[in-house]
GUBA-403767 format. One record per residue (C-alpha): residue in one letter; x, y, z. Coordinates in pm, whole numbers, padded with zeros to 5 digits, always signed. Example, Ala and Ser with C-alpha at 12.3 -4.5 7.8 and 13.67 -1.06 7.14 Angstrom:
2
A+01230-00450+00780/S+01367-00106+00714/
! end
This chain:
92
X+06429+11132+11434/X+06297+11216+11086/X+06561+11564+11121/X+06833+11356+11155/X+06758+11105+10844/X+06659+11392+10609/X+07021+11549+10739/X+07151+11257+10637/X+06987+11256+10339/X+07117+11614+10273/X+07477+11482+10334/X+07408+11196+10059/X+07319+11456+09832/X+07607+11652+09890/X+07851+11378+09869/X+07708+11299+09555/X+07733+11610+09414/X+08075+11640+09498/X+08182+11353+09381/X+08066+11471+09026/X+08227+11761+08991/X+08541+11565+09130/X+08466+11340+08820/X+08491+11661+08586/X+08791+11740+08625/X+09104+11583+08478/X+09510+11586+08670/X+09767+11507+08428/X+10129+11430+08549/X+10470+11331+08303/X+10771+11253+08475/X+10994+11091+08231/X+10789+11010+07941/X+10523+10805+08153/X+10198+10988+08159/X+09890+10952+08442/X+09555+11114+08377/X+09366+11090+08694/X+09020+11229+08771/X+08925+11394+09081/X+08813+11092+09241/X+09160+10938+09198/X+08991+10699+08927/X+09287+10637+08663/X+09203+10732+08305/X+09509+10688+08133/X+09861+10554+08133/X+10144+10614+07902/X+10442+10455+07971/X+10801+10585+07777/X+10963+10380+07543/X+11318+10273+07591/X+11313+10282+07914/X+11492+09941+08092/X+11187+09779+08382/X+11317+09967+08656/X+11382+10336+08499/X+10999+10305+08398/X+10891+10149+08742/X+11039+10415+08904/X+10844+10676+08683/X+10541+10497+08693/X+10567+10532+09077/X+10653+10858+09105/X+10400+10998+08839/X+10150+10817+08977/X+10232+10969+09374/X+10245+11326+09242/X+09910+11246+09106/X+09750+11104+09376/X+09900+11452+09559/X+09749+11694+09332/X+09390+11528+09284/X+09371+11525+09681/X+09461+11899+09677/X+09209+11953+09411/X+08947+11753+09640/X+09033+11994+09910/X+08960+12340+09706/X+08647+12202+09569/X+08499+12102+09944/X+08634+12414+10052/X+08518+12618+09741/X+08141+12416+09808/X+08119+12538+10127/X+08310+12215+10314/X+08117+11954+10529/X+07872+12086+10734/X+07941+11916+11089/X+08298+11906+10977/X+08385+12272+10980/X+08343+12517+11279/
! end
């Protein structure tokens, strides 16, 4: 019993210090004058949005910056595991 809680424990720590280094690192996207800085852990830090831009032209931007994003700060999330070794149970 006490293996499995200090595993678990291990796992916390892990997590945790995975999540940090996520927090590190910065994603930038621009698609038509709106800018999204994102850190690793998808947590937004910024928005710029374009100027002269009618609702729906800067809707539209908004949403797609913010998608591609969301893309690349999962793909970054995936080489960092990966880089850290991954999730031990997870991988074979």
């Amino acid at each position: 019993m006490f293996s499995k809680l200090k595993q678990f424990r291990d796992l916390r720590s892990q997590a945790k210090t995975i999540q940090d280094v996520l927090a590190q690192e910065v994603i930038t996207e621009e698609k038509n004058g709106v800018t999204i800085k994102m850190n690793g852990n998808m947590e937004v830090l910024n928005i710029t949005l374009a100027g002269g831009m009618d609702k729906a032209a800067q809707e539209s931007a908004l949403k797609n910056c913010f998608n591609e994003a969301v893309k690349k700060a999962q793909r970054l999330m995936a080489k960092k595991l990966q880089d850290m070794g991954g999730i031990p149970g997870l991988t074979q």
